[in-house]
N, C-alpha and C positions, 0 to 999 in steps of 0.2 A: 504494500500500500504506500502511496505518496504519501509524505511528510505537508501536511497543509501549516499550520501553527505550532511554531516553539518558541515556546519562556522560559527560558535559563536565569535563574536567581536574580529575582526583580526584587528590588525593594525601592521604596517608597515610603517619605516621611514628609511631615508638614510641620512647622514651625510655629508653634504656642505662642501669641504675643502676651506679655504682662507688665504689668508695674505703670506710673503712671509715664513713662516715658514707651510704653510701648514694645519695648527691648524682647527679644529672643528670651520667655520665660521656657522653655523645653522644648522637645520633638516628638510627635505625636508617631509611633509607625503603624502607617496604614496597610502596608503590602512586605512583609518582611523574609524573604529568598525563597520566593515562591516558581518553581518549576512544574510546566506543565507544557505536553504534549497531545496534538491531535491532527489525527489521521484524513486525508480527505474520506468522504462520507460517513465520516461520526458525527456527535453532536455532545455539545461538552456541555452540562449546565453547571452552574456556581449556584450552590448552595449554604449558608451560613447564618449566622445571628446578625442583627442588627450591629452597622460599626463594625464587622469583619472585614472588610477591604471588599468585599464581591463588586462596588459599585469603582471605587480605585483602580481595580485590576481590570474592568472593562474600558476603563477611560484611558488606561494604560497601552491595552491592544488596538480600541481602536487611534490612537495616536494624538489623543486628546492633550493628553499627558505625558510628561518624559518622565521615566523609570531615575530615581539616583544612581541605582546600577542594575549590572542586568542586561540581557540581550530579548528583543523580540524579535522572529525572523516570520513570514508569511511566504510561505510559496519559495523557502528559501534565499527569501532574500530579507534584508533588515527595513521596518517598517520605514524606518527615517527616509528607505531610499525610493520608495513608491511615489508617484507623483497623487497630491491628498487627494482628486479628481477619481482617476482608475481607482483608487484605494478606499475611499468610499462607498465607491458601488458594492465592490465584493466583502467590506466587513462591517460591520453594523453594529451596532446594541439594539435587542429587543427586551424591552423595559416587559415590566409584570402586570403595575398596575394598570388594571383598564380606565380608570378614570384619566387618564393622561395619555393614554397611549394608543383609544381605540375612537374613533368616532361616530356619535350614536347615530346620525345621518347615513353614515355608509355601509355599505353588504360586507361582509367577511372576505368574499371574494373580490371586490375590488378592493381592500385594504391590503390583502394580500400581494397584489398586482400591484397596486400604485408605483414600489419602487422601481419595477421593471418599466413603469410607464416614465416616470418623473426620470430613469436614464434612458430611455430612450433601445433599451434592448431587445431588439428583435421586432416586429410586424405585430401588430394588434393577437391574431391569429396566432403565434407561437408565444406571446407572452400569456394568451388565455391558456393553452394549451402547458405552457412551464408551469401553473396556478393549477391546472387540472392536475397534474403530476403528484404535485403537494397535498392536495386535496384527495385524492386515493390512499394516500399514504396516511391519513391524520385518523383520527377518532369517530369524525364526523361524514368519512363516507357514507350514503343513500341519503344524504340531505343538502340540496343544491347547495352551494357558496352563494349563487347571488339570490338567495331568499334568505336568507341567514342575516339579519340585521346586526351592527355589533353594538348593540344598546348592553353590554354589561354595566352594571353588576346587576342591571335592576333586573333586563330580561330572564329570562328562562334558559339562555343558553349558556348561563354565566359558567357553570361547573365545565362547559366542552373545551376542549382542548383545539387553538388554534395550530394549524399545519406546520409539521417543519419545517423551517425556513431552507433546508440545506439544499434542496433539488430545486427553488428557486433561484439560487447561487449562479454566478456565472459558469459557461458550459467549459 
């Protein structure tokens, strides 16, 4: 299997201010020599308590953030060196909560789609079709996508499981 994503000993700290001048009162470590590997076609979740770096180490992969040390490579290569355009499309954070992240207006299936649409990959017709993909694979196969309103938490489909995003990925 290809080598998609590797984190060799990231850490990550933030700088406490206190006192009444403001001053360096300590360093907070948010991310501390965390290593992790993944495969193309897996799917890695972060799982943890509140304040464990889960939300850090995504800011960190997707390039939001610089690691104090540490390597992150994507596809082999070090994120620094993607140009942040291509490197956008293909890595993302997909947030949890739905109150922020889903829109009660739009079908599951076009929220799905949108990011295929908003880069511009591929023909109407293979991005519905990259969305159908997804959509066989999720929880909620024999229930269209575009009837599936993504009204959570209030609707009824709060509990289903949105599609994985991996076979949406670029090809």
């Amino acid at each position: 299997m290809t080598r998609l994503l590797e984190m060799t000993e990231l850490t990550k700290t933030y700088r406490i201010k206190g006192g009444l001048l403001g001053l360096e009162a300590s360093r907070l470590t948010a991310v501390d020599h965390v290593t992790l590997f993944m495969n193309e076609g897996e799917t890695l979740g972060l799982v943890g308590e509140s304040g464990c770096g889960k939300s850090t180490l995504g800011r960190l992969i997707t390039g939001l953030e610089k690691p104090d040390s540490g390597t992150i490579t994507y596809r082999d290569r070090p994120i620094a060196d993607w140009n942040d355009k291509e490197f956008r499309r293909m890595v993302q954070i997909v947030f949890q909560d739905p109150y922020s992240s889903l829109n009660p207006r739009q079908t599951i299936g076009s929220a799905v789609r949108e990011p295929l649409d908003i880069h511009g990959l591929g023909s109407r017709a293979e991005r519905n079709a990259r969305c159908f993909v997804c959509w066989s694979r999720s929880a909620l196969m024999g229930r269209p996508p575009h009837g599936i309103r993504t009204n959570f938490p209030e609707g009824s489909d709060s509990a289903s499981p949105l599609p994985a995003p991996s076979p949406c990925g670029p090809s």
